[in-house]
N, C-alpha and C positions, 0 to 999 in steps of 0.2 A: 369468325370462321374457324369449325378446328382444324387443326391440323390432318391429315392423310395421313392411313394406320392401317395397318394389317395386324388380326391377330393371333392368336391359335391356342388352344390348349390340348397339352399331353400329358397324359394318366397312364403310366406302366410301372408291370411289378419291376420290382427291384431284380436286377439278371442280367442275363447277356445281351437282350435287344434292347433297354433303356438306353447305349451310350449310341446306336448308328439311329433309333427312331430319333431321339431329341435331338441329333444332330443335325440328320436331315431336316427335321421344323425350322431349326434357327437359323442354319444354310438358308433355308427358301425364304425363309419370312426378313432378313437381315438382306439378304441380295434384291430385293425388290426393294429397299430401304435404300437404293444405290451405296451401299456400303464398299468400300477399299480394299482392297484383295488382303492387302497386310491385317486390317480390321475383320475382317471377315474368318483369317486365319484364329485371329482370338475371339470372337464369339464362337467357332467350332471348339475351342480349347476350353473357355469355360462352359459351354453345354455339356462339355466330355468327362468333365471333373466333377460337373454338377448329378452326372445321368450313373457317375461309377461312384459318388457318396451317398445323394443325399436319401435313399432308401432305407438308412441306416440312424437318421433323425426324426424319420416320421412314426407316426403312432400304427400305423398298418403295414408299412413295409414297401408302400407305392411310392412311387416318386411321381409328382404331382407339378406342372410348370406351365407355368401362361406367359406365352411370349408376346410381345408387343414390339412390332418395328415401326418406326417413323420415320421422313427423311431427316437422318442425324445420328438416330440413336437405334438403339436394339433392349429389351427391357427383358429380365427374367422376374419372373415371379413366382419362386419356390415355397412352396406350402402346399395343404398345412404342416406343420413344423412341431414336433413336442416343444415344450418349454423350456429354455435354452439349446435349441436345437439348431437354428440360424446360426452362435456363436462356433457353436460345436462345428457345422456344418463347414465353414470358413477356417478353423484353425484345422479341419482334417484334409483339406486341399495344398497345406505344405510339402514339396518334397525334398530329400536331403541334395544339398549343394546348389539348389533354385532359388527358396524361399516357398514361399505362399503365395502359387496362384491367381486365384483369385485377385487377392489384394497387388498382384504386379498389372494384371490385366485388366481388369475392370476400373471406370473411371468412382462406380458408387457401388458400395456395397452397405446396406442398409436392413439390421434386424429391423422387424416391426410385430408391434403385437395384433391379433387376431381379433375381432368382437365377440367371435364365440369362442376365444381361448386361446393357446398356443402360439403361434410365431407363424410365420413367414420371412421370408427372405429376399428382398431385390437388390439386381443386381443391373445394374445401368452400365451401358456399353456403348461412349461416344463416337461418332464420327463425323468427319466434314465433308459431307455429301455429294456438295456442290464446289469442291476447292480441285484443286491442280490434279492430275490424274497421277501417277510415278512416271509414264512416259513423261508426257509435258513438263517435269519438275526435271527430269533425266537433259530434255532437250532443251531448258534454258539454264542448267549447268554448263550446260557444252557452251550456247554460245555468250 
């Protein structure tokens, strides 16, 4: 049996509504996934990182992302991608006195090459679907 999946894909120029459209997809598609408020805080954080660079690696200027939620996880899939542009993509999502995004946030982040060329990008974002809520983790601290 497979698993239960929601998926979507977003295609916009590179601009000012790439960071609230892709954010809203992965908000909708990641909360249907019963994702964790805190988890859910970092898939909007790297959609946001994702939707204000990666225009700036691809060969047209679109930003290009097929999102896949499952209960657990949340999947980006940025491409197409010029070649080394996944690399590039990742090390531009540093900021000073943070680090690099991405790589604190995400559990996988993974160049891959393309069959008809170029690169893409995943980026895997786990969570535990089915485990204690922060209330119930709050109220078997207490007692």
């Amino acid at each position: 049996m497979q698993p239960i999946f929601n998926e979507a894909t977003v295609a916009v120029a590179s601009g000012p509504l790439g960071v609230p459209v892709l954010g809203r997809v992965v908000g909708m598609l990641t909360a249907r996934a019963d994702c964790p408020i805190d988890r859910l805080d970092d898939a909007l954080l790297i959609a946001d990182a994702v939707a204000a660079k990666a225009g700036s690696f691809t060969r047209d200027g679109r930003i290009n992302v097929r999102v896949v939620a499952r209960l657990g996880s949340v999947e980006l899939h940025v491409g197409p991608l010029r070649d080394g542009g996944a690399s590039e993509l990742v090390a531009s999502t540093a900021l000073p006195g943070i680090g690099n995004v991405l790589e604190r946030v995400a559990d996988l982040i993974e160049p891959r090459q393309r069959d008809d060329g170029g690169e893409f990008l995943l980026i895997r974002l786990g969570f535990d679907a089915q485990g204690q809520t922060t209330s119930d983790r709050m109220e078997s601290d207490v007692t």
